[in-house]
Structures are given as C-alpha cells and as structure tokens.
C-alpha positions as CSV (number, residue, x, y, z in Angstrom):
1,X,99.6,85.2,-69.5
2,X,101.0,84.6,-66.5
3,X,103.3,81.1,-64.9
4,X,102.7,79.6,-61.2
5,X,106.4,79.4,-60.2
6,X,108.0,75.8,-59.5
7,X,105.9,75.7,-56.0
8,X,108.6,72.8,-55.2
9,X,111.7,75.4,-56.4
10,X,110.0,78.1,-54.4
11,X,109.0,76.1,-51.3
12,X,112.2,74.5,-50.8
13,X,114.0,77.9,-50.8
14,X,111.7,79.9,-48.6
15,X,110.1,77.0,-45.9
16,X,111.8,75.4,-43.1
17,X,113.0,72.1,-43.8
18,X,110.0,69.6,-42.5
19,X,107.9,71.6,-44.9
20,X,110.2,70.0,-47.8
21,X,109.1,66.8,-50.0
22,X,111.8,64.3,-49.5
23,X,113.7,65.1,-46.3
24,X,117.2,63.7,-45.9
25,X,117.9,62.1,-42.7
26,X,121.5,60.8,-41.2
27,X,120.0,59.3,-37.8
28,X,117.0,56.3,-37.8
29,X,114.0,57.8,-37.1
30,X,112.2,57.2,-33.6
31,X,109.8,54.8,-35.1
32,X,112.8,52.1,-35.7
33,X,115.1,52.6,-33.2
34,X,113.9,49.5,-31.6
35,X,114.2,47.2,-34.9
36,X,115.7,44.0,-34.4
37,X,117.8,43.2,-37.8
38,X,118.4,39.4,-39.3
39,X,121.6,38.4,-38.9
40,X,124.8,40.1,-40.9
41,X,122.2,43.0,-41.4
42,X,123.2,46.4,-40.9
43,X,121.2,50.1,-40.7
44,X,122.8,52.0,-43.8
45,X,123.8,55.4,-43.9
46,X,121.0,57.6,-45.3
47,X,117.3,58.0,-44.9
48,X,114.5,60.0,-46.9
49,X,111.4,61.1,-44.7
50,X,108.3,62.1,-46.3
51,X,104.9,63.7,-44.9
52,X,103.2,59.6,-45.0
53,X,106.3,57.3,-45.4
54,X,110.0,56.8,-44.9
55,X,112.6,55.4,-46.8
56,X,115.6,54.1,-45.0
57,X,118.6,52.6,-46.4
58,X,119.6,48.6,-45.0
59,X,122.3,46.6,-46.1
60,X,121.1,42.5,-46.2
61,X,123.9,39.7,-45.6
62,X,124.8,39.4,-49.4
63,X,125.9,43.5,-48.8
64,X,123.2,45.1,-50.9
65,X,121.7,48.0,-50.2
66,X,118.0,47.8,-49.8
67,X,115.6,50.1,-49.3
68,X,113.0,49.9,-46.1
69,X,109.8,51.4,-46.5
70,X,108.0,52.4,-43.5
71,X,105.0,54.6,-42.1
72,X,105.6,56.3,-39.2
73,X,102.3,56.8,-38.1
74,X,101.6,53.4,-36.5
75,X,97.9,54.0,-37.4
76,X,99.0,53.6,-41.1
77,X,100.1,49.8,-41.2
78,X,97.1,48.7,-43.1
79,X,97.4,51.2,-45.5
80,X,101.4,50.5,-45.4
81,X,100.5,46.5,-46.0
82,X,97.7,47.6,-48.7
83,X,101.0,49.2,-50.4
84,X,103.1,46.2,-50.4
85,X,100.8,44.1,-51.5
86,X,99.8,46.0,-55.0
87,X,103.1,47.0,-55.2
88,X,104.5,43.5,-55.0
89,X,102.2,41.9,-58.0
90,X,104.1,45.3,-60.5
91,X,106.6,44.3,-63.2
92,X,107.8,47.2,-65.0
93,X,111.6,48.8,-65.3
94,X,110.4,52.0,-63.8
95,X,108.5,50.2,-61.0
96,X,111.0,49.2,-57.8
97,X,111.3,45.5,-57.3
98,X,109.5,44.6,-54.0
99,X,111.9,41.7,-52.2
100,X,109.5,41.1,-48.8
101,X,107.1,42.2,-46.4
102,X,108.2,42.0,-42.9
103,X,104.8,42.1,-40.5
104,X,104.8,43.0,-36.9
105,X,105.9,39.8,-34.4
106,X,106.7,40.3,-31.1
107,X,109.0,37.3,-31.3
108,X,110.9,39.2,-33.9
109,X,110.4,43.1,-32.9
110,X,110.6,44.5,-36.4
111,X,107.6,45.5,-38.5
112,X,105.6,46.3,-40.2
113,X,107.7,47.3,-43.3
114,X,108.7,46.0,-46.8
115,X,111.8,46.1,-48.8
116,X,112.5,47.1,-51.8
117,X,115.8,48.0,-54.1
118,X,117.5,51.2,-52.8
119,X,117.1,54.4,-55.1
120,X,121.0,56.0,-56.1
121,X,118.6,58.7,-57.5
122,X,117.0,62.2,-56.8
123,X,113.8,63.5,-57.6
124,X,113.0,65.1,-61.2
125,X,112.3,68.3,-58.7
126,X,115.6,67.9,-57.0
127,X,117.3,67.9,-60.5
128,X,115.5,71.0,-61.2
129,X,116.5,72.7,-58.3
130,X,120.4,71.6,-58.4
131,X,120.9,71.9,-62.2
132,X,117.9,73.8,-63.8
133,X,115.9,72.8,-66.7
134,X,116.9,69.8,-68.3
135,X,118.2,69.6,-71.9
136,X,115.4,68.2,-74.8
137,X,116.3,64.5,-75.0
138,X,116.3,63.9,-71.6
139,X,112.6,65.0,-71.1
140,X,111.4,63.0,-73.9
141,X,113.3,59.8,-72.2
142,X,111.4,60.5,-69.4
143,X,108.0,61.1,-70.8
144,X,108.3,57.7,-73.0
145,X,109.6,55.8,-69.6
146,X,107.2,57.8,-66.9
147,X,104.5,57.4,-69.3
148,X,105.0,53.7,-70.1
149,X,105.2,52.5,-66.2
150,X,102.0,54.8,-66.2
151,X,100.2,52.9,-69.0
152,X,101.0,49.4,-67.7
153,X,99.2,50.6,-64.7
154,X,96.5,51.7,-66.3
155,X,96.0,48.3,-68.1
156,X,96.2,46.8,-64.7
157,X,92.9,48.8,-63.8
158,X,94.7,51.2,-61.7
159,X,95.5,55.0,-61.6
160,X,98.9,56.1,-59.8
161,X,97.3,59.7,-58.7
162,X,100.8,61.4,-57.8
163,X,103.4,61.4,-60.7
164,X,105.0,64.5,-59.9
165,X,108.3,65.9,-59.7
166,X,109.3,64.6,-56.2
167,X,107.6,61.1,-56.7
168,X,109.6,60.5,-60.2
169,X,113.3,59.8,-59.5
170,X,116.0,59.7,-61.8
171,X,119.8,58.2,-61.8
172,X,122.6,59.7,-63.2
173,X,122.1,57.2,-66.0
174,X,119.2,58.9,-66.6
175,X,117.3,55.5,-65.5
176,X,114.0,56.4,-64.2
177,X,111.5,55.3,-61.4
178,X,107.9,56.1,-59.9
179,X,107.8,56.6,-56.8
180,X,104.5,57.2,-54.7
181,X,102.9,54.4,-54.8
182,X,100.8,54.8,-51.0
183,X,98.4,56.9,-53.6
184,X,98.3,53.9,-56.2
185,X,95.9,51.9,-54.0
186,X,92.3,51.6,-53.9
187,X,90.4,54.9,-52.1
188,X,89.5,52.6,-49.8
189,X,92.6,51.7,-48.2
190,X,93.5,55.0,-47.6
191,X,93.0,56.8,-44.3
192,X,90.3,59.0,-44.8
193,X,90.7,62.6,-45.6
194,X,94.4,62.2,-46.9
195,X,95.4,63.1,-50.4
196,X,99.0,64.3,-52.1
197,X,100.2,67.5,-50.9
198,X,99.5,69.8,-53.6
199,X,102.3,71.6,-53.0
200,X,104.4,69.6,-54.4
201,X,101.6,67.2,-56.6
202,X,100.4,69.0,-60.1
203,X,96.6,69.3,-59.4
204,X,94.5,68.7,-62.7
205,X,91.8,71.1,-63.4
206,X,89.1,68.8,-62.7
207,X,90.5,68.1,-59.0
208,X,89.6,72.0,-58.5
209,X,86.0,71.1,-57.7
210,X,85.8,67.4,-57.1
211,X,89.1,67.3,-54.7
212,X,91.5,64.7,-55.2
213,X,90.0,61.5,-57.5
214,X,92.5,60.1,-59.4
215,X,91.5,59.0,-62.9
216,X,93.6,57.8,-66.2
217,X,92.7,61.1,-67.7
218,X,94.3,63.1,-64.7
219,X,97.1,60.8,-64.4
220,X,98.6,61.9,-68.1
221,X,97.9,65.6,-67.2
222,X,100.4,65.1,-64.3
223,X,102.6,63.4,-66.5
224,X,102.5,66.3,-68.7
225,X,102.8,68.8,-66.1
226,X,105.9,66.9,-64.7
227,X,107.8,66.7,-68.1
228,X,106.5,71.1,-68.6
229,X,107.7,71.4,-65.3
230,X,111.4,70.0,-66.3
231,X,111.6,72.1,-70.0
232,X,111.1,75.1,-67.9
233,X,111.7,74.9,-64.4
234,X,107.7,75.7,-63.2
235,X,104.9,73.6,-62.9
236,X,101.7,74.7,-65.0
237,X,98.9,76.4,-63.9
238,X,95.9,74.1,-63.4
239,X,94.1,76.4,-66.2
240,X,95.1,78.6,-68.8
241,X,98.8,77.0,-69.5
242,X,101.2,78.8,-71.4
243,X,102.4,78.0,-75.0
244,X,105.4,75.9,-74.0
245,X,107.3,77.4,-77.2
246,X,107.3,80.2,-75.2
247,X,108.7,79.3,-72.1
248,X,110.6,77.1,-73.8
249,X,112.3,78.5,-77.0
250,X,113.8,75.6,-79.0
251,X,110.9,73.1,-78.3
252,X,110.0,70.8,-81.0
253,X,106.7,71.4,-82.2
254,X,105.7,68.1,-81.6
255,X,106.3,67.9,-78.2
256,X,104.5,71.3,-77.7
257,X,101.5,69.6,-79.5
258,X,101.7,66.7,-76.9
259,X,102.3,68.6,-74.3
260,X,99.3,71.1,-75.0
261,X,96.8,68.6,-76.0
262,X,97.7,66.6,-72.3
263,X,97.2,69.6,-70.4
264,X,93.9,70.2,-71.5
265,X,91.4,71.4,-69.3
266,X,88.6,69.2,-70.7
267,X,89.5,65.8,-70.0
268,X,87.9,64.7,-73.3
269,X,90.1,66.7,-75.1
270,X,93.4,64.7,-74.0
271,X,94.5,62.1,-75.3
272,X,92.3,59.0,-75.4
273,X,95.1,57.0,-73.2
274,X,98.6,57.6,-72.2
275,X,99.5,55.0,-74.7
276,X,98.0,57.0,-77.5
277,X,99.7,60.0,-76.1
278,X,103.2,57.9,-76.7
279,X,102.1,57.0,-80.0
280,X,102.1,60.0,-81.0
281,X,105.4,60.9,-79.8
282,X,106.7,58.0,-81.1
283,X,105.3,58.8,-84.6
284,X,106.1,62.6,-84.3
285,X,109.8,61.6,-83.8
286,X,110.3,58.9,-86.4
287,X,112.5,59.2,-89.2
288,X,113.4,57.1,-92.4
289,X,115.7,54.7,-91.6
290,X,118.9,54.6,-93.5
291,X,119.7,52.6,-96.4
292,X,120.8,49.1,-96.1
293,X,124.5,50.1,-97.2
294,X,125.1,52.5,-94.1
295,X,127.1,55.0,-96.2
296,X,128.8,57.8,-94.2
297,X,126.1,60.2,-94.1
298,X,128.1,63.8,-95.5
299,X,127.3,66.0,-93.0
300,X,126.2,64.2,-89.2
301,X,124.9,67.0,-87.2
302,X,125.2,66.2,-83.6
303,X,127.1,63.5,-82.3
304,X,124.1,61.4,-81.2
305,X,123.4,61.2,-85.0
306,X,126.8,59.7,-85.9
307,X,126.8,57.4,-83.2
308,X,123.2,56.2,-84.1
309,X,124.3,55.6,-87.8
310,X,127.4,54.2,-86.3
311,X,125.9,51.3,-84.2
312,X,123.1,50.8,-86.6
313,X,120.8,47.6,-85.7
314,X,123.1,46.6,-83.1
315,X,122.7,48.9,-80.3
316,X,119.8,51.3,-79.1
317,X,121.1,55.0,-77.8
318,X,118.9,55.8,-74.9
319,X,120.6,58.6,-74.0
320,X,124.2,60.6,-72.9
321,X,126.1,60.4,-69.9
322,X,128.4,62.3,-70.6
323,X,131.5,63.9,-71.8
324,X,135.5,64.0,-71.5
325,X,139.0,65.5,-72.8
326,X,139.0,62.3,-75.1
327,X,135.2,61.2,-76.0
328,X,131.5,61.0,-74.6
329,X,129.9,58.2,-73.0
330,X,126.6,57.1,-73.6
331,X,123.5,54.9,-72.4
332,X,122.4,52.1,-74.7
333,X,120.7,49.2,-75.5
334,X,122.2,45.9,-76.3
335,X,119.6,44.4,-78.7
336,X,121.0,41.4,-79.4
337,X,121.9,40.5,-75.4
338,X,118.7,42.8,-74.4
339,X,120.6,44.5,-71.8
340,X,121.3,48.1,-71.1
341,X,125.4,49.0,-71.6
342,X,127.5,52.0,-71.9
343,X,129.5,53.4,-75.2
344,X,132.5,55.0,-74.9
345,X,133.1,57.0,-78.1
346,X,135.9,58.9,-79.5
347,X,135.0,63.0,-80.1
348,X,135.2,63.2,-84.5
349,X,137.8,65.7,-84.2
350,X,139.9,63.1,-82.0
351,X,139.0,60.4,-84.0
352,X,140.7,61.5,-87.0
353,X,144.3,60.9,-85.2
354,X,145.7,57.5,-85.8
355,X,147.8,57.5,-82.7
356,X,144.4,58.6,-80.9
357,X,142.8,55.9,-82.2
358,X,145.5,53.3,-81.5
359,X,145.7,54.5,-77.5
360,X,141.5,54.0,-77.7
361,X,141.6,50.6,-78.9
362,X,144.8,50.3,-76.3
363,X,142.8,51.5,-73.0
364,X,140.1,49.0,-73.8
365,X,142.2,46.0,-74.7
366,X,144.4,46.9,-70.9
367,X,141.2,47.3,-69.3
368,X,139.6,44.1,-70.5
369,X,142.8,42.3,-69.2
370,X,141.7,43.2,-65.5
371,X,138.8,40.5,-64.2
372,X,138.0,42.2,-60.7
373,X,134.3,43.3,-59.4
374,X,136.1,46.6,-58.6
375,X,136.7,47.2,-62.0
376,X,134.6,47.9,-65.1
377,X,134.4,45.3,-67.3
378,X,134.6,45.8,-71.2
379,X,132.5,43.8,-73.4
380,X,133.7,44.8,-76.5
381,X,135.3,47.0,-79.4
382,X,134.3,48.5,-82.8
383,X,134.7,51.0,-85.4
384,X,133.0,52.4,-88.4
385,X,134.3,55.0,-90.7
386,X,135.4,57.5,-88.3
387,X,133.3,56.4,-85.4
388,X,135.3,54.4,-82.7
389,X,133.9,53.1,-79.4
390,X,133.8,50.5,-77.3
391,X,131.1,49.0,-75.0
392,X,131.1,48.1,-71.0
393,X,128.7,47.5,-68.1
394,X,126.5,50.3,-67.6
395,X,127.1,51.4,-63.9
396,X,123.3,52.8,-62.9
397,X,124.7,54.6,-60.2
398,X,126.8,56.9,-61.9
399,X,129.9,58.2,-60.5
400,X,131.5,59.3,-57.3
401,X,131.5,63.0,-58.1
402,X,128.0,62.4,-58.8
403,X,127.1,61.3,-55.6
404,X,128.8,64.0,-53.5
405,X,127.6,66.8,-55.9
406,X,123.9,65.9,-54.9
407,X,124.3,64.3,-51.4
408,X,127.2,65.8,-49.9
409,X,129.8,64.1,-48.1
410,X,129.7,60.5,-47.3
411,X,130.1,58.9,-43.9
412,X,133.0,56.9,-43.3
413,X,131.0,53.6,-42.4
414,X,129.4,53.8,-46.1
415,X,133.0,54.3,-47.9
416,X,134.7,52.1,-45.8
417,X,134.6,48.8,-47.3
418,X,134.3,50.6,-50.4
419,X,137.9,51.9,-50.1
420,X,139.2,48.6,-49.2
421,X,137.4,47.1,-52.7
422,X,139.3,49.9,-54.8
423,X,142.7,49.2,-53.4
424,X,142.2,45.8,-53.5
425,X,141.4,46.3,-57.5
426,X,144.2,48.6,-57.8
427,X,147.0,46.1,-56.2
428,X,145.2,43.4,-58.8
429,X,146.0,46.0,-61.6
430,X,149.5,47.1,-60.9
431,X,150.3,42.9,-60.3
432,X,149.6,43.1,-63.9
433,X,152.4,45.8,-64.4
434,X,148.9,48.7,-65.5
435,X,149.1,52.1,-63.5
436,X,145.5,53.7,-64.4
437,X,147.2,57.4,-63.7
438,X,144.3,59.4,-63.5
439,X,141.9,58.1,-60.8
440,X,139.5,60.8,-59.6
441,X,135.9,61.0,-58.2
442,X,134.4,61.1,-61.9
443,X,136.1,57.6,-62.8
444,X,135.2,56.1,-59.7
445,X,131.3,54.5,-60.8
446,X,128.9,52.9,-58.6
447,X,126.3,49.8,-59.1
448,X,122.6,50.1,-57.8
449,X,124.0,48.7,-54.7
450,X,126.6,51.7,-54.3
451,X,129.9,49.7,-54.8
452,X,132.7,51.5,-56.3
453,X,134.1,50.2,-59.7
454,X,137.0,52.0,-61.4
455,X,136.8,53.1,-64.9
456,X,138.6,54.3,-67.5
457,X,142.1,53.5,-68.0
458,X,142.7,56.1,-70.5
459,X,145.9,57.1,-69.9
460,X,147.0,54.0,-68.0
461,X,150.6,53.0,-69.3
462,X,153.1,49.8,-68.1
463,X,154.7,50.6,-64.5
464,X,157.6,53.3,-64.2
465,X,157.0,54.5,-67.9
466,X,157.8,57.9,-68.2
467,X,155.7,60.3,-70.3
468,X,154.8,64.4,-69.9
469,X,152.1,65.6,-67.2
470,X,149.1,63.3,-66.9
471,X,146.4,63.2,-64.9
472,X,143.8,65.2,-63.6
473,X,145.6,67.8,-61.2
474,X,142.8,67.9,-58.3
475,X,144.2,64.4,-57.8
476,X,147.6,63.6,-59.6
477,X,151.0,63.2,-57.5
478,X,153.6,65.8,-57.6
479,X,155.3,63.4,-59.7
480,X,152.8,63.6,-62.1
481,X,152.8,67.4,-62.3
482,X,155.8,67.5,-63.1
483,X,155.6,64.8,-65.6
484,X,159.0,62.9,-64.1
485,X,158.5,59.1,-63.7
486,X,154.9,57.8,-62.8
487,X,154.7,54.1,-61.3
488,X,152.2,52.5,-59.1
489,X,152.7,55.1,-56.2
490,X,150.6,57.7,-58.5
491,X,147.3,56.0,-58.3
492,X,148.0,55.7,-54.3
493,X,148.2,59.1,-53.9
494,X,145.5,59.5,-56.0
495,X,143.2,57.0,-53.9
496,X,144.4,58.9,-50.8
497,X,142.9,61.9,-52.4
498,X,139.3,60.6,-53.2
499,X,138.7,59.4,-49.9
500,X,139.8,62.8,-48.7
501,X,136.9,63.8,-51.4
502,X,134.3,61.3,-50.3
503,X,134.6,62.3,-46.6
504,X,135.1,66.0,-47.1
505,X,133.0,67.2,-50.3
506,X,136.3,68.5,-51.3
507,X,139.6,67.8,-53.0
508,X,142.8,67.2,-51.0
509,X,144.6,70.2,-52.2
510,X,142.8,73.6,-53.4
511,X,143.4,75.8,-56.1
512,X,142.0,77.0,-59.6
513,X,145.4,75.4,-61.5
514,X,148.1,72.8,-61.4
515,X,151.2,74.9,-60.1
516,X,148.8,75.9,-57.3
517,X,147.9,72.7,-56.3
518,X,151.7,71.4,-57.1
519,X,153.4,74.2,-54.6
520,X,150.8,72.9,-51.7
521,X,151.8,69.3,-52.4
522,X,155.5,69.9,-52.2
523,X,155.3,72.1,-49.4
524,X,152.7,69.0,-47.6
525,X,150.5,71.8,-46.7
526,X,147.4,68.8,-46.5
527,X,145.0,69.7,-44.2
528,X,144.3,67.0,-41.8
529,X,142.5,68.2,-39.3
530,X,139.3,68.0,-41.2
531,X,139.2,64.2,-40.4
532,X,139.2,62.2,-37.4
533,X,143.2,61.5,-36.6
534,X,143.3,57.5,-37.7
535,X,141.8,58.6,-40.8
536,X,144.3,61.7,-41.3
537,X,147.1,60.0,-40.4
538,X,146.7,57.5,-43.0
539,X,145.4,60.6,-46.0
540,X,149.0,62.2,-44.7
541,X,150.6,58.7,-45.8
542,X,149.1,58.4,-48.9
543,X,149.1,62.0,-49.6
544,X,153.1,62.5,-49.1
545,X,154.9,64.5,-51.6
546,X,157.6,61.6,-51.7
547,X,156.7,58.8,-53.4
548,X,159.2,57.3,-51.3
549,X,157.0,58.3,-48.1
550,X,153.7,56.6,-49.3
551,X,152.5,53.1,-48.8
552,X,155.2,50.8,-50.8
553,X,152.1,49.5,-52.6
554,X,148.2,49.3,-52.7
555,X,148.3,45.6,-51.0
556,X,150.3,47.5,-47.6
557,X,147.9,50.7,-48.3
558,X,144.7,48.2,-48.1
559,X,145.7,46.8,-44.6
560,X,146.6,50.4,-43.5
561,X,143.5,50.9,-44.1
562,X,141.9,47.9,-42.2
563,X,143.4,48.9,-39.1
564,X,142.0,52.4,-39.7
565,X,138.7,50.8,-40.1
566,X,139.4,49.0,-36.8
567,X,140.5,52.2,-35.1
568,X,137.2,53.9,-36.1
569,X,135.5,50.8,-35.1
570,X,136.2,50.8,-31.3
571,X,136.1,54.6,-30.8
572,X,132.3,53.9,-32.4
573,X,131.7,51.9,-29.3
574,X,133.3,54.4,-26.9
575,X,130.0,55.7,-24.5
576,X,130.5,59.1,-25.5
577,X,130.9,58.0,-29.3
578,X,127.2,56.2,-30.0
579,X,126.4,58.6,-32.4
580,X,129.2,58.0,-34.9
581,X,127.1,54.9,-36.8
582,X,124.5,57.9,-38.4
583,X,127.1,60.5,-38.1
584,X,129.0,62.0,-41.0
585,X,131.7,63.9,-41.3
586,X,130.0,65.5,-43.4
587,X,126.3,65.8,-44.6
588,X,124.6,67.0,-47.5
589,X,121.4,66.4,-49.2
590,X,120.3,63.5,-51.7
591,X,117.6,63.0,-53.6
C-alpha cells in the first residue's frame, strides 16, 4: 500500500522559494513601506509572507513584540477585517490574542491591519523538515491542544478548514497555536474562488468531489492527518491510509485506533465530535492513580514516570524541554497557582550523590538571590525520595541556541538592547560576589516577547574561587580551560562570545574539543572580520585571552557596548547605508 510523501517536505526541497508556505522575509514588504507607526513604535526584524497574508514583526512603546497581520492584495481588506473581527471574539490558549484593528485613515496612513501576539514558533511542518518525526508524547500534546482549540470552535458554530502542518505552530516549549484563521470565516466573506493550497492543506476525502467545504467532520480528519503527518514525516493519502503501526513502529495502539477511526473515509464513521475523539484519548491513556501514601514505586521506568509520582497532586507534566550534563528540564503545570512553570530535575543516577544534591539545592538558593528581569526567577525547591527539583518561570521562547538553530543569525538591531539587558543582569549578579561560569547560547532563554533572561547558575561559585575546568568550551575563557582562577571576567568573555553567536550562527572559536579551541584563544586567532568593525572591535575586547585585556567589569562592558550601538546607529543613517534596519548579518529561516 503505498504513502503520498510529506508534499510540504518534498515541495520545500525541490520548488523555488515563493512556492514555499511560510516565506521568511528580512525587508517590509512593498505593501507597508509607506506605514506611518504610533509613536516609540518600531518595524521589527523578521516577517513571514504567505500566498493570502503577511505576518510582520512590530515592536509597541512598552517594547513588545507584536505581530501585524496584513493582506497584500488591497482587494482583500474586507475579508482581512472579516478575520479580525471573528478572530477577536476567540478565547482559547492555542488561539493568538488579538490586541486591535487598525482601519485605513488617510489622517493616519496605516491600515488596514490588526495586531496580535508575535509567534517565537515554527510550523509543525517546519519541525518536520529541520528535525524529523517527532517523539510519541509530543504528538499526543499536540493532538489534545490542536484538537481542543478545534472543539471550542466548533461549539462556537464554526469550522477552522485549514489545520495543517504549516498553519499549527509550535514553541520550543512545545506550546502550541492555530494559525490560519482567513479560512475560519464564513464562505461568504471570502473572495470567491479561493480555498487552502492543497499542497500544503490535508484534503479530506469528501473535498475530492465537493471541492473545498469545510465541515466539523473534515476538520478532525485534518487534525488527524496533521498529528500522522508528525509520527512519520508524510501526510496521508486522502483514501486508503496506511496502518500507522506500520509507518510507525512503536505506536500505541490506542493512538493507532484514534488515528484510523479519524481518518476515515466515510465521514460517519469518525468520530461523532472532536471532543469525543479526545475522550477517547484521554480514557485510552489513563491509569490508576497511585495510592494515597506515594510509596517509591520499585522500579520507575522512564524519568517522566518518576517525576509524575514525584510532584504528585501538585504539579501537572505537560511535557520535556529538555536535557543536560546534570538533569532534564521540563514543562508543567502549577495547579495550585494555575500557571504553566518549568522543573529542573536532577538525572537518578546524579541524584544519588549527596554533594550533587547539596550544589542543586545551592544553584537554586544563589539564583533566587538575584531579582533582575534579565534573570530567571526561581519559585521554589523540593525533594522526594530520590527525586530533587526545583521550579522557575517557564520561558515560552525557549533558548538562544534555539532560535539561531531554526532562524539563523540575528540582526544586530534585534540583539541590541538585548545585549545591553544581559550585561546589565550580569554586573547585578557579580555586585553580589555570583560568577554564573558557564553562560552559552542554551542558557540564554527568551520570553514571548524575545527578551533574553539568563538561566542556570549551575556551576556558578563566589568571585575568584578557584576550582578545575568549568564551563562549556564553545564559550569558556582560557582561564577556564585551564581551570586556573575564574572571577567575573569569565562570564565577559563568555557574553562576548554569544553575541559573536547571535550575529554569526556560529561560536567565537572552532574546533571539535577544548585544547582546540584553547590554542586559538591563546594565540587570539578571533576572526573579526565577519562583523562590522565597531562591533569587532568590541568581540576582540571581550574576547581577549588576558583577562587583564577585557572590559574591567560588565558595568564598563555595557557602556562599551552603548557606544557600539551608537556607532551602528549613525552608519544606519549614512545614504548608502538605508538598508541596514532589515539587514542582517546574517539570515536564516524561521518558522
């Protein structure tokens, strides 16, 4: 029985790039160049262009970054406004917050457009094509979330008619949205004669012979077809599906049930409503609870299941983050404070080392001594038999290294005053005598507004203590190499060398190991050319192999880095430099 490859894998390999989904864009698109903003608002960096709409980052006066939704074809406002409108009276977690409508006045020469929150997200299909098919858990989070946004919809009287792969996004948080929503209005506000691309849309059986007509029924087909198309990497044929046990060995039989039932060719064979559907997932998946003692259960066997014995009543796991030298993190529910939070747990192998332990319970207690919105807040500590974590703020937009892995490079204007907040957190932190010693891209998170927030103090120790090779060595000092004396100077160097990330893709220094990357740093063989010369004079600062040689300390390194700022600033304005504001030094694609 044969599979209809991924059309979105295939299609984004073999056609040019206008023929893609979600198009990346680093330059406003024609249609807004003449946009007047509100005061104190600025154009961000980043765009996403689709065949009907376009999505184009703006930062308001409070510094948030919003997203703009436009339609390019003037000829669409109507159907733009009809949009809005349904889309502002939605309240779901999966469902982007609409903020305002902004209609066309001459008066104010912006419009028609409406705002909503800005995505740090990619597409379910963009996952697929960076990172391949996507482990168990993760597609049963997103057929419970995808499939309750779907069902409040439905209750509202409305079908969405496009949940696909490119119109579900998800954050590294594994937080998920629907996207789309031009199709979730009545026919009638549509321009005639348009419908999803079905290239990239999964087309229900039933749409074979009556074209596009979106119904409940065909909207939990797509949602199947979406969460078969994640398991296995291919979207299913519109008839004859194959067993997803086969394309996907390791399946529950459960979800193959669901999954096969949903993809039905009859309609009257599915599922009477999506929320039956999760029902029966729900049920499918249940276990007995355990017993009102909370013994140690002999034999946990994954970590998910200790940490869920662990936390008991007090915290819902939603799902896993990820995973260190040290311990896992993972994505969870506060019940008691209903809000979503992150664990940090030690691994059980670690665990079972008092001193381990002791420096655990240490990194939170130093880390929850520094109050700075630049810094991760803890919220709290706890331990049960041999399961230790402690809980902070969930940061949506996962890390740095994140980011650059899916979009590339960043351009200076959007890391600039991000910069200035870490070094600002970093001179708060050493004024309280605590050198983190291992900052790199993957402790550097972001909120849903993009701001960097340092994490994970690990290994952090008083100033000038002396202790072995720390640190990570893509971005440790020399010093720290050679495990000599590490004060406040290592985390400069180490800032120096995330920015070098953050504009270039790549770390400061290459090489597979750490006398590799030491003999470069000694020898100050740091390519500087790559940036624009304010910018590499300061990296060649920061980045000195004396510690001696580096800024004396992250206040002077923040105000080095204003007047780079300023630099940049007024070459932006040079006449032969008007570009620079959508111009990065390097670019990449996001999702």
């Amino acid at each position: 029985m044969a599979v209809t490859p991924f059309d979105g894998v295939r299609a984004i390999r073999q056609t040019p790039a206008p023929s893609q989904p979600n198009i990346v864009t680093h330059e406003l698109p024609p249609h807004l160049a003449g946009w007047q903003l509100p005061p104190d608002w600025r154009w961000g960096s980043e765009g996403v262009r689709q065949e009907h709409r376009h999505y184009q980052e703006i930062v308001d006066a409070l510094g948030r970054s919003l997203a703009l939704v436009t339609a390019p074809d003037p000829g669409h406002a109507p159907w733009l406004a009809a949009e809005a409108k349904h889309l502002a009276h939605r309240n779901h977690s999966s469902i982007p917050t609409t903020y305002h409508y902004w209609s066309m006045y001459r008066e104010s020469r912006r419009g028609p457009g409406y705002l909503r929150r800005w995505l740090a997200a990619e597409s379910v299909g963009s996952r697929a094509r960076r990172l391949g098919r996507e482990p168990i858990p993760t597609v049963l989070h997103l057929m419970r979330t995808v499939g309750s946004a779907a069902a409040y919809l439905h209750d509202k009287g409305q079908a969405h008619g496009d949940i696909s792969p490119e119109s579900v996004w998800m954050a590294p948080t594994g937080r998920t949205w629907i996207l789309g929503w031009q199709w979730a209005v009545p026919r009638a506000d549509i321009p005639s004669g348009l419908s999803p691309d079905p290239r990239w849309t999964p087309w229900p059986p039933e749409w074979n012979s009556s074209g596009w007509t979106p119904t409940f029924a065909s909207d939990q087909w797509m949602l199947a077809a979406t969460c078969f198309a994640s398991l296995t990497g291919e979207l299913p044929p519109s008839e004859d599906v194959p067993p997803l046990d086969l394309v996907r060995p390791g399946c529950p039989q459960a979800v193959v049930d669901i999954l096969g039932r949903a993809l039905s060719v009859d309609p009257a064979a599915r599922f009477p409503t999506i929320s039956a559907l999760l029902r029966t997932l729900e049920h499918a998946g249940s276990k007995p609870r355990r017993s009102s003692e909370r013994e140690v259960p002999e034999r946990a066997e994954t970590d998910e299941a200790r940490l869920r014995w662990a936390v008991g009543d007090e915290y819902e796991i939603l799902g896993f983050l990820g995973r260190g030298t040290f311990g896992s993190v993972w994505r969870a529910r506060d019940l008691s404070l209903e809000r979503e939070v992150a664990l940090k747990v030690l691994h059980p192998h670690v665990a079972q080392d008092e001193k381990a332990v002791a420096r655990f319970r240490r990194e939170a207690r130093l880390a929850a001594q520094l109050v700075h919105p630049a810094i991760i807040p803890i919220f709290g500590w706890d331990d049960l038999g041999e399961v230790s974590w402690y809980t902070m703020e969930l940061a949506e937009g996962g890390s740095l290294a994140d980011l650059v892995a899916r979009s590339g490079p960043r351009p200076f204007d959007e890391i600039a005053p991000q910069v200035d907040a870490i070094l600002d957190a970093l001179s708060a932190a050493h004024g309280s005598g605590i050198v983190h010693r291992d900052l790199k891209p993957e402790n550097i998170l972001m909120d849903r507004y993009r701001r960097w927030r340092i994490t994970d103090f690990g290994i952090a120790k008083g100033e000038e203590e002396p202790g072995g090779a720390t640190g990570t060595p893509a971005f440790a000092a020399p010093e720290q190499l050679l495990g000599e004396t590490q004060g406040p100077a290592v985390d400069l160097f180490a800032a120096a060398g995330i920015v070098a990330f953050a504009l270039s893709g790549e770390p400061p220094f290459a090489g597979r190991d750490a006398n590799t990357i030491l003999a470069q740093q000694l020898a100050n063989q740091f390519d500087a050319s790559r940036f624009e010369e304010p910018v590499g004079h300061w990296l060649r600062r920061g980045l000195a192999s004396d510690p001696l040689q580096r800024f004396p300390d992250a206040a002077e390194m923040r105000e080095g880095w204003r007047d780079v700022v300023a630099q940049m600033e007024r070459r932006s304005r040079r006449p032969d430099r008007w570009w620079t504001r959508f111009s990065a030094l390097g670019q990449g694609p996001r999702g």
